[in-house]
C-alpha angles and dihedrals in degrees: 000000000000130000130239137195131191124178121218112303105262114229117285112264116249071218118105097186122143091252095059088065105038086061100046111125091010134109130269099206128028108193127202124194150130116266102209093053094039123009114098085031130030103008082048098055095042088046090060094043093057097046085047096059089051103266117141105228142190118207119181121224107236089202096054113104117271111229141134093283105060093045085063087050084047092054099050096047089052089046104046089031104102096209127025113205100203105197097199103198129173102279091027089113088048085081117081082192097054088050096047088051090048093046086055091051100046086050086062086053082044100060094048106263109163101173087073123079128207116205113181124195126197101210105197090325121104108241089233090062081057109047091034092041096231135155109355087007098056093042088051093051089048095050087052087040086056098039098057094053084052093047101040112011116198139331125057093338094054094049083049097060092039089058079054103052088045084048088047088051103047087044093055083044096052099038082053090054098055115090106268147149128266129199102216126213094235130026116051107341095166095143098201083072104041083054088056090054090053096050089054098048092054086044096052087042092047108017099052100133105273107252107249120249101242115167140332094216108028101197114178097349086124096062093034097048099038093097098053098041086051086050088046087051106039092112090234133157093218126102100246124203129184141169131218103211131189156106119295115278091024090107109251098144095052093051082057096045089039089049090046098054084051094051120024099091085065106071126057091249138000146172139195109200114182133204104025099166094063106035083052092054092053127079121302075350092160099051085047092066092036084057085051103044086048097050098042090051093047095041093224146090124314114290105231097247116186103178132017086247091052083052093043095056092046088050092046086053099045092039103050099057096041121063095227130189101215125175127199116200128206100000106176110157124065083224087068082037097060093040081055098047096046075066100062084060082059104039114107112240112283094030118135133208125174118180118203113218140154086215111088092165091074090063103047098090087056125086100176095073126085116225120235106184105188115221130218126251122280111239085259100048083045088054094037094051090037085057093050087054101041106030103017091236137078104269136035111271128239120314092002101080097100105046082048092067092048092055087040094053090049094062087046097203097316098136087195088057088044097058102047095046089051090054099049107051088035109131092013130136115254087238082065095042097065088038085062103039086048093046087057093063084062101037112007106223121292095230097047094040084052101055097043098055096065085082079056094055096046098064103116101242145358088269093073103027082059085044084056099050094051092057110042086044096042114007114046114131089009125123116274103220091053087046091055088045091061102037096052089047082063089049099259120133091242102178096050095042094055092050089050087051090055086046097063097038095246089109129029121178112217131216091286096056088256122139120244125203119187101241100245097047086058088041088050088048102053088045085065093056097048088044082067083073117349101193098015099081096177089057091057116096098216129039112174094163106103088222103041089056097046084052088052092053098041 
């Protein structure tokens, strides 16, 4: 049997990238030695050091007995590991077994693989032995030369082992080849720290931070995004901060992402962690995200954290000696915010955070943070991102422009509308297309309701949840003095609670004192309201259609 050793499963990515979920379950590092030369010293050493820094690691014992079954193990390990470390010591090519295991890595590098990396170390050989097969190396490929025309003679077997020993050959010429790292015989051959050198190589080759998915079609991220690349990139000593605002479904969340992927590389160390509304609310939610943070930054397994001050002092310590690039999505209590601001005082000079939250109001007593207010789609970029959806190109086909702009113009520049509607009518007859968009002037559309009312939940009480639903069912584009006037004639705190919509991004008031409402907020507020009795008119709270409420009083 074979042995088998995984370290402790690292924490799960916020990335959903293809690769996250072709290596789940896998192993990070394959290693391929000979056991004679390495494996009670050095292989042994580097083996812990690797499971200590959170790899997952196969190691291969060399006294197990060798059989059919454990060449199929062996197999599978170099084919799902996604990085292979080759210690090519002295009697290394002695073993028809470590060259077998080295032929089947290199074929991964051979068909093109590039999501498998090959480290090669030269422990106390010369690469050039290696790659010339000279000294050990030749003696080793003459004694299996030999070996072969003792054990098979001539005839088909012997032309089979031949084509082995060529493949055995090519596959020591090309490993030599790679860029490795050699342990010489003279200079500093203190192998704790070559193995630290090792540990950080694969780090940097398999724990590079997973590029985010973003979008599969990024209309108009260049131009959103322009202003905070150039401040990421701006080469300054400060500590910068800065906030994406904005309502839900504007797409704060994939200019960060989109920001992130640009800029990560960058910094010394970074971290996007999503969702952190609803991972804090959770159990033991804040020291969650502090895990996390620590484990992004540091590029290695999950930090034991019993308690958020014991995870406050280790960030403190990781933070303040690595300029980091770290984004927080979907803040939305002050609570979060002051946990997020005690860090500016801990971050190492050049380093860069940006938060994404529909609450502006959280920010306003700090002037430390920069303001990125997101803007909605132009009517192009709407169309543009609507066809890729619906069509998979950039424009409407034939006989369908001009129902696209009126879906179009229902989303009103919301991307996160657009998308959903193009889906949704993507491969539809034109006949289904007007029954749709003339179904949403009745009921606006379930997906996109959902995800914006979560703005609408998290006011913060029933005051200002009933304040909402006046004014997207009664006020809208009226003036904001003479609805003040009104409201607090009902007992409602007018004046805060509007501030507190505008906070949040759900009311703006325009140059004429009016009050704006983005069309689909007020939509997804009057559908809360009909939800209360959808057929019963008489049991709803609020009617603001001139006919439904002359039906209710006849």
């Amino acid at each position: 049997m074979t042995t088998t050793t995984r370290a402790k499963e690292p924490a799960s990515s916020s990335s959903s990238s293809p690769s996250a979920s072709r290596w789940s379950g896998c192993y990070d590092v394959f290693l391929s030695f000979r056991g004679e030369d390495t494996r009670c010293t050095f292989v042994d050493h580097l083996y812990t050091a690797l499971t200590d820094a959170g790899f997952r690691t196969f190691r291969d014992d060399d006294e197990i007995q060798r059989g059919e079954s454990i060449k199929v193990e062996l197999w599978r390990a170099t084919e799902e590991s996604r990085a292979s470390i080759v210690v090519l010591s002295r009697d290394y090519a002695s073993s028809s077994w470590c060259l077998d295991e080295l032929a089947m890595i290199l074929g991964r590098r051979r068909r093109g693989d590039s999501g498998h990396e090959v480290l090669p170390v030269f422990y106390h050989v010369d690469p050039s032995d290696v790659r010339k097969q000279k000294g050990d190396y030749a003696e080793a490929l003459a004694r299996h030369e030999e070996r072969f025309k003792f054990e098979v003679g001539e005839g088909e077997a012997a032309a089979e082992w031949k084509e082995k020993l060529k493949g055995w050959r090519e596959a020591l010429e090309e490993v030599a080849g790679l860029a490795g790292m050699p342990l010489p015989d003279g200079g500093d051959r203190r192998e704790s720290k070559f193995i630290q050198k090792i540990v950080k190589v694969v780090e940097d080759k398999i724990r590079r931070p997973r590029v985010l998915n973003v979008a599969l079609y990024p209309i108009g991220l260049d131009f959103r995004a322009k202003n905070i690349n150039l401040w990421l990139q701006d080469g300054g000593v400060d500590v910068g901060i800065i906030a994406i605002c904005g309502m839900g479904g504007i797409g704060k969340t994939t200019i960060a992402k989109f920001v992130y992927n640009s800029n990560f590389s960058n910094f010394e160390g970074s971290s996007f962690i999503a969702n952190i509304k609803e991972i804090f609310g959770q159990q033991n939610g804040l020291i969650r995200l502090q895990s996390q943070l620590l484990s992004d930054i540091l590029r290695r397994k999950d930090e034991e954290i019993r308690n958020v001050d014991e995870g406050i002092l280790k960030i403190k310590e990781v933070i303040g000696f690595k300029r980091v690039f770290i984004v927080l999505d979907d803040v939305d209590k002050r609570e979060q915010l002051d946990t997020i601001l005690g860090m500016k005082d801990w971050l190492s000079p050049g380093s860069k955070l940006i938060i994404t939250t529909r609450h502006e109001r959280l920010l306003k007593a700090h002037e430390c943070w920069k303001l990125h207010k997101v803007e909605e789609l132009d009517h192009y970029e709407s169309l543009q991102l609507f066809s890729w959806y619906a069509f998979g190109q950039t424009h409407p086909i034939d006989g369908y422009l001009i129902d696209s702009k009126r879906a179009v113009d229902y989303c009103s520049g919301l991307p996160l509308a657009v998308k959903i509607l193009g889906s949704s009518l993507s491969g539809k007859s034109l006949d289904v297309w007007k029954s749709q968009l003339q179904k949403l002037k009745a009921i606006p559309d379930n997906e996109i309701l959902e995800k914006l009312k979560l703005s609408y939940d998290s006011l913060q009480d029933d005051h200002d949840k009933n304040l909402f639903l006046d004014i997207a069912c009664f006020f809208v584009g009226g003036d904001k003095d003479t609805t003040i006037t009104i409201q607090e004639g009902c007992d409602y705190y007018a004046l805060v609670g509007i501030q507190n919509l505008i906070d949040r991004n759900m009311l703006t008031i325009d140059e004429a004192n009016k009050l704006v409402m983005h069309q689909l907020i007020q939509e997804m507020g009057r559908e809360i309201v009909r939800q209360e009795s959808p057929k019963e008119l008489r049991e709803r709270n609020r009617l603001w259609n001139h006919k439904d409420s002359f039906s209710v009083l006849n």
